[in-house]
C-alpha positions in Angstrom: 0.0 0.0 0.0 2.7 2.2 -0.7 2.9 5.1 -2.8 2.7 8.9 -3.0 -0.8 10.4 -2.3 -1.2 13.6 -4.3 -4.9 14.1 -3.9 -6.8 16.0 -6.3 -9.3 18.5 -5.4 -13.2 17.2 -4.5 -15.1 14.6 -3.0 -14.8 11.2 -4.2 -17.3 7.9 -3.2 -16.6 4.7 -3.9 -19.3 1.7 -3.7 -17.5 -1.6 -3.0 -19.6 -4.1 -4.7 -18.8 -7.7 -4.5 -21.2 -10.6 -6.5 -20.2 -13.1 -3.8 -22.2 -12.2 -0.7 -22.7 -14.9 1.8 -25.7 -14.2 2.9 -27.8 -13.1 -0.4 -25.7 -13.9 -3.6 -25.2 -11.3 -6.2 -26.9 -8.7 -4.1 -25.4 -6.0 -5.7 -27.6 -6.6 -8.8 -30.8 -8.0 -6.7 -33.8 -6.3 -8.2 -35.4 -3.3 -6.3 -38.7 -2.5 -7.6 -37.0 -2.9 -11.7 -33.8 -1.4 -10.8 -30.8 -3.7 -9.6 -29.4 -2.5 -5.8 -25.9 -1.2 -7.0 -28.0 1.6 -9.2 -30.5 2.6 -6.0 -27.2 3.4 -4.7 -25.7 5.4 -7.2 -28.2 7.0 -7.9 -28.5 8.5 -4.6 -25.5 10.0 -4.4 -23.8 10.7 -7.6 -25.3 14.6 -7.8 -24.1 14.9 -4.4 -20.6 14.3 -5.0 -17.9 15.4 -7.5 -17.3 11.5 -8.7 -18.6 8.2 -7.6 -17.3 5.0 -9.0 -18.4 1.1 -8.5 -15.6 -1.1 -7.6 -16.3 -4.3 -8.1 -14.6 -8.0 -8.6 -17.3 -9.1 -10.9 -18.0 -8.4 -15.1 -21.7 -8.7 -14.5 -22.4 -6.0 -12.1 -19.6 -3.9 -14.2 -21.7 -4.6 -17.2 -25.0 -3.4 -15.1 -23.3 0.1 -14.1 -21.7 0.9 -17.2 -25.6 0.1 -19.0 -27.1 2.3 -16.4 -24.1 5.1 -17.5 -22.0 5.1 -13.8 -18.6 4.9 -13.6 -17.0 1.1 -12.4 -13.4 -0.1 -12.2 -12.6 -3.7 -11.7 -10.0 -4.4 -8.6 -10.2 -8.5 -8.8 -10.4 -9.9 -4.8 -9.9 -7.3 -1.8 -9.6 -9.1 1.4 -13.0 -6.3 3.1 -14.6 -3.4 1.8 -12.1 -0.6 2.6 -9.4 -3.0 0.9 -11.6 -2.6 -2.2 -12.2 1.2 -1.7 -8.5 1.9 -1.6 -7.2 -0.5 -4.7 -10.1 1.2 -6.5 -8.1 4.8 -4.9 -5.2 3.5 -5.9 -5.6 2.4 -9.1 -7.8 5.8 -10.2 -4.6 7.9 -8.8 -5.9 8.4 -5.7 -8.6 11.1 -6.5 -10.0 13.5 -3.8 -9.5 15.5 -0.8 -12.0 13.6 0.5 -12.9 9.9 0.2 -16.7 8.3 0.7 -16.9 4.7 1.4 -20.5 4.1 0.4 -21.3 0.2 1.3 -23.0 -0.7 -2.2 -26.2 -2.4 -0.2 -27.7 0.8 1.2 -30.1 1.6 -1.3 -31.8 3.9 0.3 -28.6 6.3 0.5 -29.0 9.6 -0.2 -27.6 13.6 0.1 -28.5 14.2 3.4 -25.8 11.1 4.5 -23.6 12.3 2.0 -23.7 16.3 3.7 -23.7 14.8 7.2 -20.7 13.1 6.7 -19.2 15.7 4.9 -19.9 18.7 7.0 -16.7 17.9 9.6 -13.3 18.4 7.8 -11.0 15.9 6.6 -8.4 15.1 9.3 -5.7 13.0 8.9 -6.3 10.8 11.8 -10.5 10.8 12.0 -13.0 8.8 9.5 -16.3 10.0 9.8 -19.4 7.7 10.1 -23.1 8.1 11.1 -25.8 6.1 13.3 -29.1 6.6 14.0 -31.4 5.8 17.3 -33.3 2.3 17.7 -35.1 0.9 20.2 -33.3 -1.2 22.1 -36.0 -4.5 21.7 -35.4 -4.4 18.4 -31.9 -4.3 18.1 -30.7 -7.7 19.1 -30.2 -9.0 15.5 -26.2 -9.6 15.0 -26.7 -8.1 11.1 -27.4 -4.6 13.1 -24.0 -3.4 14.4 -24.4 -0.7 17.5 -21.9 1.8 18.4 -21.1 3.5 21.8 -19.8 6.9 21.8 -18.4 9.5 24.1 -19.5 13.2 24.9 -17.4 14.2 21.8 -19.5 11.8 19.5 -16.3 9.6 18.7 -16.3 6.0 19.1 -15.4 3.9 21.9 -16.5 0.5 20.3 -18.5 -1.3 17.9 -20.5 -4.4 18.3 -23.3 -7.0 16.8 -24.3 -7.4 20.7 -27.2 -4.8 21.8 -24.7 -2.4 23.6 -24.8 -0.3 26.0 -26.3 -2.7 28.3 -29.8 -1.3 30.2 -30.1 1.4 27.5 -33.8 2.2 26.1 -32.6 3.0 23.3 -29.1 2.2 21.3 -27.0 3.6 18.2 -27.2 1.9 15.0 -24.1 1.9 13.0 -24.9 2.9 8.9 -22.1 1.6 7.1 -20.8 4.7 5.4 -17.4 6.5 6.1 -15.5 9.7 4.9 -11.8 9.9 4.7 -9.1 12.0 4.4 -6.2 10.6 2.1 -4.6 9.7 5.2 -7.2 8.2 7.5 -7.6 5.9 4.2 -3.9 4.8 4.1 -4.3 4.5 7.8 -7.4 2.1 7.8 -6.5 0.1 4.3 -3.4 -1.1 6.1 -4.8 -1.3 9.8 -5.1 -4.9 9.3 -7.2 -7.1 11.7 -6.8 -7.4 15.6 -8.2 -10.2 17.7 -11.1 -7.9 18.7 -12.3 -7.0 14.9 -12.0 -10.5 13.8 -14.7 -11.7 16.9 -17.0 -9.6 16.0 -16.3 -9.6 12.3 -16.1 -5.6 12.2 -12.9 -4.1 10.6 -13.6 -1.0 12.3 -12.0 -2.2 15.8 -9.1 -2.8 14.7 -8.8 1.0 13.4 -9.5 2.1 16.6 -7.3 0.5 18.0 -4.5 1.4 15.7 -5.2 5.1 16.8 -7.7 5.8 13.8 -10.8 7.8 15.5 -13.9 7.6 14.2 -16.5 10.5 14.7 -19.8 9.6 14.7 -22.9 11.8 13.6 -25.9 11.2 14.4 -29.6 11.4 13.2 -32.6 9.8 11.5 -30.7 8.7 8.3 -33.9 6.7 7.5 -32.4 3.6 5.5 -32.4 -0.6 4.9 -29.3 -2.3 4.9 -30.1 -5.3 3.0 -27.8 -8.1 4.2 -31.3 -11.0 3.8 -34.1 -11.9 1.4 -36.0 -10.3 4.3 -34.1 -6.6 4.0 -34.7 -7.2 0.5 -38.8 -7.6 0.8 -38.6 -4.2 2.8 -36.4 -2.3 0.1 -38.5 -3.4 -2.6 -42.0 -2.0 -0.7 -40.3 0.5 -0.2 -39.6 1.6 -3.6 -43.1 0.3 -4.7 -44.8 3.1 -3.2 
């Protein structure tokens, strides 16, 4: 991951977008109401950045994006998400002052993430992320990752266990990010810790290689469709 970062002026996202999902295959191309998932998302947030691009490890949802007129790039296998986001960086020459990782099965993604995560500055050592209320009897499903946060809004932990304990209500992580250039670097090479590979969540291990994570919070109304289930709901929703 080395190499000389010479960012270019704007804000770039990047929807890593893998055919291969354990849990629902080919997701990224899933049908939403006549529209395959990958183009709810970019559609949602391509007028509310200065580029967005696909990345992707598979020709059939490069085929889908191009058709629909978005901009893909091909990366092969990336070991997580953020892997994919920053060989997709890298191999674009490392565009932006600022860099959106936009998880490629939130179709309900839209301008008002993409301002809240961009309203705090790049800074070299933060990502920024957002997370919305639920009620805590709700929130037990391990798909739903919560996040605890301290008086400054940055987080202490992350977790698919309903967290904090005794809480009415908790905070539910939405699996977006902004970057600086460096936070990028940073996270793309944090590699895992004993910690983010028990709860599956690469975000622990940042932490805990000094990366913090500032969390914004606020309705963010959205379906992160990770089952057939998720799925049902996105499609009513677009139905309407």
């Amino acid at each position: 991951m080395a190499g000389k970062i010479t960012p270019q002026a704007g804000i770039v996202a990047i929807v890593p977008a893998r055919f291969a999902s354990q849990r629902l295959r080919g997701k990224p191309l899933a049908d939403i109401a006549g529209v395959p998932m990958i183009i709810r998302v970019m559609q949602g947030i391509h007028d509310s950045v200065d580029r967005a691009i696909v990345a992707t490890d598979d020709k059939r949802i490069m085929a889908a994006v191009e058709n629909a007129g978005f901009e893909v790039i091909y990366t092969g296998e990336a070991a997580s998400g953020t892997h994919r986001v920053f060989k997709a960086w890298s191999m674009l020459g490392f565009p932006g002052e600022t860099v959106i990782n936009v998880q490629g099965d939130e179709p309900l993604v839209n301008k008002d993430w993409i301002s809240s995560l961009t309203a705090l500055p790049s800074e070299a050592d933060q990502v920024v992320t957002l997370a919305r209320e639920i009620p805590a009897d709700v929130a037990g499903s391990p798909d739903s990752v919560k996040v605890v946060i301290d008086e400054r809004h940055e987080a202490l932990y992350f977790s698919r266990y309903p967290i904090p304990y005794g809480a009415d209500t908790l905070l539910e992580h939405i699996g977006v990010y902004s970057f600086s250039p460096e936070s990028l670097k940073k996270c793309a090479a944090a590699g895992s810790t004993p910690l983010s590979r028990t709860e599956n969540l690469e975000q622990l291990a940042w932490l805990e290689r000094g990366v913090r994570i500032r969390v914004v919070t606020g309705e963010f109304p959205g379906i992160s469709v990770d089952t057939e289930k998720d799925l049902d709901r996105a499609v009513e929703y677009f139905s309407r």
